[in-house]
N, C-alpha and C positions, 0 to 999 in steps of 0.2 A: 611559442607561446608568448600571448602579450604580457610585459609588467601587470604587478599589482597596481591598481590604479590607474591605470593609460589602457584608454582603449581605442577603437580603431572608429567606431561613430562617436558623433556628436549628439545623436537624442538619443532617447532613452530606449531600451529593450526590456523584455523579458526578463522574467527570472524563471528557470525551471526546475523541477523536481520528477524524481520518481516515487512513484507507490506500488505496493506489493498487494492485490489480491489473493493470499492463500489459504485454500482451502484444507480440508482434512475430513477423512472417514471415521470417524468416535462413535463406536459401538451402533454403526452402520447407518449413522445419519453424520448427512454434509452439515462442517462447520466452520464458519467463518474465522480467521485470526484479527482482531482489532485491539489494539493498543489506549489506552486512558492517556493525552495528553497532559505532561509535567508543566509546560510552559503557554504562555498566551501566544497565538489566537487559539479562544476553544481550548483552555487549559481546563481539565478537568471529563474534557469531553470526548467519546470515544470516534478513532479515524480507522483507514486502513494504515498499518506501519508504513514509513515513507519521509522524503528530507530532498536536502537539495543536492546537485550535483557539485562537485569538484569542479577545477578550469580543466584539469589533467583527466579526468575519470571518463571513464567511455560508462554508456547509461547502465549495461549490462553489469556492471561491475556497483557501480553504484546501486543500484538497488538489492542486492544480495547481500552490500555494504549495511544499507538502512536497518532490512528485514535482520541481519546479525544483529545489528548494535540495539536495535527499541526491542527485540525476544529472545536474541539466541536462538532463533532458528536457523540453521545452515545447510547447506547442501540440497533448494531445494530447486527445480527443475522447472524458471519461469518463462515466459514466453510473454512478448509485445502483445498488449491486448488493444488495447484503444489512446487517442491522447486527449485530455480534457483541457479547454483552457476557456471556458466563460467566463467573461468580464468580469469582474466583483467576486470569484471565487475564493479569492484569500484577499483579508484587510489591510495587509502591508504594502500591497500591489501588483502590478497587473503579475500574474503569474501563470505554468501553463504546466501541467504534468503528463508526464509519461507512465502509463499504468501497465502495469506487468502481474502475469498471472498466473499460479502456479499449486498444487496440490502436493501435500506434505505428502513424504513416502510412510508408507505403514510403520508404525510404532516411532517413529518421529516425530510425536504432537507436544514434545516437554519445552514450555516457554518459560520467559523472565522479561519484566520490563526491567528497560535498560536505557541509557544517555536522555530521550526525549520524552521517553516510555514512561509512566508513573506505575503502570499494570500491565502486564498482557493477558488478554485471553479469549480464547475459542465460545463462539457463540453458535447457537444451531442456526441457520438460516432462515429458519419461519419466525424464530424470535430476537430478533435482533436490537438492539438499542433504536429510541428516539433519539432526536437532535443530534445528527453526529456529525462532527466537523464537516468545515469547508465545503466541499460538495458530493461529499461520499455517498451522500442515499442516491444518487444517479449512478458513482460509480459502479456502487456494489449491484443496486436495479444491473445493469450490463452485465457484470461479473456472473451474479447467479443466475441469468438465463444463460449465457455461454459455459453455465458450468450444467446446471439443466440437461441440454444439448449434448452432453461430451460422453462417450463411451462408458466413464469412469463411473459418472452418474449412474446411468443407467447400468453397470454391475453391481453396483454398491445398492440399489434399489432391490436388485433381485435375490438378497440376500440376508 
């Protein structure tokens, strides 16, 4: 692992992050988990839970990390969904996330915002907040038609 400080280019990279899509079944409609940012950019404003990676942190770990620390949700069962990195999508600089996605087990829906978190909470998926950070209306747009499409939907619809 390189020093703090000393890297191995000379121009500039990336910065990355993970984020957590998880979903949940509540009295048998799909709902989104989205967090109330504490801190600026978009302070105030709802994301999906998510942060940046460690030098040491493998992604998987990191983002179970995030999704703990901004709800108290743990143990939930994510899986690599897609990565997003448009230009201009966060204002500190070019940055690039890794999105992971994953559906709370039954009666596991009890949240708390936490570290970056001001709020947490579960929104039903036809109503979801306007204006939500960075570039999460595209995320979650991807999120909820691949949750749509998934087995789980379609039992939880049948019931």
């Amino acid at each position: 692992m390189a020093e703090r400080g000393r890297y191995v280019y000379e121009w500039p990279r990336p910065m990355v992050t993970v984020d957590a899509a998880v979903f949940a079944f509540i009295d048998g409609k799909a709902h989104l988990l989205l967090i109330n940012r504490k801190h600026e950019p978009y302070q105030g404003q709802w994301a999906i839970p998510g942060g940046f990676i460690e030098m040491d942190e493998e992604l998987e770990d990191a983002v179970a990390r995030e999704l703990e620390e901004e709800t108290g949700l743990r143990n939930v069962a994510l899986e690599q969904m897609r990565t997003f990195g448009t230009v201009g999508r966060d204002p500190r600089g070019r940055q690039i996330t890794v999105v992971y996605m994953g559906i709370a087990p039954d009666g596991q829906t009890e949240i708390r915002g936490g570290d970056d978190a001001a709020e947490a909470r579960w929104f039903d998926i036809d109503r979801l907040p306007e204006n939500l950070a960075f570039d999460h209306d595209a995320v979650i747009r991807v999120a909820v038609a691949r949750l749509k499409r998934s087995a789980a939907y379609r039992d939880a619809e049948r019931h």
